[in-house]
C-alpha positions as CSV (number, residue, x, y, z in Angstrom):
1,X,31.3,55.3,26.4
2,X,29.8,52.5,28.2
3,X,26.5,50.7,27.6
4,X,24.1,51.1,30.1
5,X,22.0,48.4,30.6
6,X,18.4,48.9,32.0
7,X,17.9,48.2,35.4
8,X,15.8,45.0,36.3
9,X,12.6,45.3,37.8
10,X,12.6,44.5,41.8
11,X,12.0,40.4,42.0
12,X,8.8,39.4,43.3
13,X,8.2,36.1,44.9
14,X,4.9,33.9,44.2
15,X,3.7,30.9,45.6
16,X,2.4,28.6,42.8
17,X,0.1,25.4,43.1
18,X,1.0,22.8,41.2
19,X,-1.9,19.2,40.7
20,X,-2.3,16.9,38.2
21,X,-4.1,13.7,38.2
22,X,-4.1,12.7,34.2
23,X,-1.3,11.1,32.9
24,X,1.0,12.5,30.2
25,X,2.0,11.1,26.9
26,X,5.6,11.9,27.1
27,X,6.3,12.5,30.9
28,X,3.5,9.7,32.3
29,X,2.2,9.7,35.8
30,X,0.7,12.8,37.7
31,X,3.6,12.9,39.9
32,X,5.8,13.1,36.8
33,X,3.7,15.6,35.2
34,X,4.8,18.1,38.4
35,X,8.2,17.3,38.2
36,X,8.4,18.3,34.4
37,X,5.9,21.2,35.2
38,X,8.7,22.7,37.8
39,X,11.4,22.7,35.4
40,X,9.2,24.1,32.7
41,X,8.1,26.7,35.0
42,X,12.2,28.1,35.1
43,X,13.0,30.7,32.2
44,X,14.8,34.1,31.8
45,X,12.5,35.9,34.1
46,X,11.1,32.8,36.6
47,X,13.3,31.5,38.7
48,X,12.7,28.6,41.0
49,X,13.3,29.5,45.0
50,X,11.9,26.1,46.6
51,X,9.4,23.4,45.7
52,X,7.1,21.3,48.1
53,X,7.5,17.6,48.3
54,X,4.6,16.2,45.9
55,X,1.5,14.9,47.7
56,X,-1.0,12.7,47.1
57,X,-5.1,14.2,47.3
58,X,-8.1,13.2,46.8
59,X,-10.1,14.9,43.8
60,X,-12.8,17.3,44.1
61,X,-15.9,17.6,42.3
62,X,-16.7,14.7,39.5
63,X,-13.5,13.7,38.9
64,X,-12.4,10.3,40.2
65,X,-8.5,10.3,39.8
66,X,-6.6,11.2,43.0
67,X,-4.4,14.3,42.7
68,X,-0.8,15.1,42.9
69,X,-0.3,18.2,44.1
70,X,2.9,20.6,45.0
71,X,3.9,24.2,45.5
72,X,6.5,25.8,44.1
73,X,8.4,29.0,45.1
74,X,9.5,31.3,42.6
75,X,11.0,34.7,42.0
76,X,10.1,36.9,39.0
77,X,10.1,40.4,37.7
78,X,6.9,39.7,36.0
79,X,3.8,41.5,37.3
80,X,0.7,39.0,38.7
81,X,-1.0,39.3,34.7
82,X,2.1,38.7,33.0
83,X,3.0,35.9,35.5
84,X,-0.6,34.2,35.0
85,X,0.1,34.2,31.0
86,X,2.8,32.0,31.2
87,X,1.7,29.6,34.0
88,X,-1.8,29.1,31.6
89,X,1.0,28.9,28.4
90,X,2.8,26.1,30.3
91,X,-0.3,24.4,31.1
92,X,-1.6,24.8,27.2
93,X,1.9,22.9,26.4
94,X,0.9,20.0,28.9
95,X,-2.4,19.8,26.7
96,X,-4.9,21.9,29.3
97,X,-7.9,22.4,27.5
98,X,-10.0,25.9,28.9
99,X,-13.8,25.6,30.1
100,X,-12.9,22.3,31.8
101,X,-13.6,23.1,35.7
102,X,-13.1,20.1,38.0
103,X,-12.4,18.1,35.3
104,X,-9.3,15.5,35.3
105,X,-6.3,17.5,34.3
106,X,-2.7,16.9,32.8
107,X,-1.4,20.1,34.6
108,X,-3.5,23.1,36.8
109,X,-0.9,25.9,37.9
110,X,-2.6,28.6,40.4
111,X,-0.9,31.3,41.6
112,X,-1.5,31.3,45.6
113,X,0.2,34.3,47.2
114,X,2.7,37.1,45.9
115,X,4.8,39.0,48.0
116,X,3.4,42.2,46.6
117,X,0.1,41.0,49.1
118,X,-3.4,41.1,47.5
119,X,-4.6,42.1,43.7
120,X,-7.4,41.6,42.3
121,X,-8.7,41.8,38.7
122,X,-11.3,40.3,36.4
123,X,-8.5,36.9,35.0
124,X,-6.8,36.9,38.3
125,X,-7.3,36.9,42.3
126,X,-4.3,36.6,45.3
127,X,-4.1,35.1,47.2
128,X,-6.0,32.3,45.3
129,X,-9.9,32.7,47.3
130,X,-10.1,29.2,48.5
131,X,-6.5,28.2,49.5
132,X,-7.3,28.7,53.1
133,X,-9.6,25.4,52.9
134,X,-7.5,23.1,50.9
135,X,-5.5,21.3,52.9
136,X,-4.1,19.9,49.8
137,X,-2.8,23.7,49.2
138,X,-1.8,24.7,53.3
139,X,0.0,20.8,53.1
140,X,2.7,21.6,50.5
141,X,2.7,25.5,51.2
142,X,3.6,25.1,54.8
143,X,6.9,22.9,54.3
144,X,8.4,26.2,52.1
145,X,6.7,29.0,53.7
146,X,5.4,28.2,56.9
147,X,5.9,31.9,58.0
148,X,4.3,33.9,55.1
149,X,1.2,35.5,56.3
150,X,-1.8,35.1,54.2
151,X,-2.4,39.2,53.5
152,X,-6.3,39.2,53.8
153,X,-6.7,36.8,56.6
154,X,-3.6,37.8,58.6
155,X,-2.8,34.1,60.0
156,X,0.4,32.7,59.0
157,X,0.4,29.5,56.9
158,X,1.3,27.5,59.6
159,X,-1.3,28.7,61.1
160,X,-4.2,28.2,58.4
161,X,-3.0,24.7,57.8
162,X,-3.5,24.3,62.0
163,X,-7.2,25.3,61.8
164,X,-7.9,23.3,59.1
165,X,-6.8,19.7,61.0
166,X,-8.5,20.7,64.4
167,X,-11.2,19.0,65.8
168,X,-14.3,21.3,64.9
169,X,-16.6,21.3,68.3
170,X,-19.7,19.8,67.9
171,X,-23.1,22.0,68.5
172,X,-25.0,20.8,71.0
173,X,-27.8,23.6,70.9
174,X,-29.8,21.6,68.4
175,X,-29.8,18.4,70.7
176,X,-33.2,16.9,71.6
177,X,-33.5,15.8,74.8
């Protein structure tokens, strides 16, 4: 007789964002912060595929620091909830403090796409609703997974990150002559 072990559930990929622009007692700048965020984010059930290079942003809202910001690539049995638990448990270990929104921050981790396509629930939204604007998102994304089509939008990454560094046209219909 033979043990049978249970079969793994399929692996799922997930695009995650990665910014910081608060220093960190133990691992110090924002740029550091990421680097010890990605190999925090591997465990049993994450495993890291690809990571961005780590960019430099400017904030939004009231905060003053500039960002650094990344994307990582991971694959992981863990369902979209489950997944969000431990990205907001690794961000609790970096000191993350809830109800803070546009606040400096040690460590923000966003899930921005899954390879399962779109889900929706009351904690959680993918793809992440305003990665299509950030350009401090498309950046980092497009150097991993310039290919991956964003599932609500249809364009590819590439493609979103394109539109977003055109020239918008000018209207004229408002002009006074």
């Amino acid at each position: 007789m033979h043990d049978a072990t249970p079969p793994r559930a399929p692996l799922a990929l997930y695009a995650i964002g990665l910014g910081s622009n608060r220093r960190h007692v133990r691992h110090g700048d924002p740029r550091r912060v990421l680097l010890a965020a990605l190999a925090a984010l591997e465990s049993d059930d994450i495993e890291p595929v690809d990571a961005s290079p780590i960019i430099a942003s400017a904030p939004l809202g009231p905060s003053r620091r500039r960002y650094a910001n990344a994307v990582a690539l991971v694959a992981s049995p863990l369902p979209p909830p489950d997944l969000l638990e431990r990205l907001q448990t690794i961000e609790a270990s970096f000191g993350r403090r809830t109800g803070q929104r546009w606040c400096a921050r040690t460590l923000d981790l966003d899930i921005l796409l899954w390879s399962g396509g779109a889900w929706s629930d009351p904690a959680l939204t993918i793809p992440h609703p305003a990665m299509a604007e950030r350009d401090f998102v498309l950046g980092p994304l497009r150097t991993i997974v310039p290919r991956w089509r964003h599932p609500l939008l249809r364009h590819s990454i590439r493609q979103l990150a394109a539109r977003l560094v055109q020239a918008k046209p000018v209207d004229r219909s408002g002009s006074a002559h």
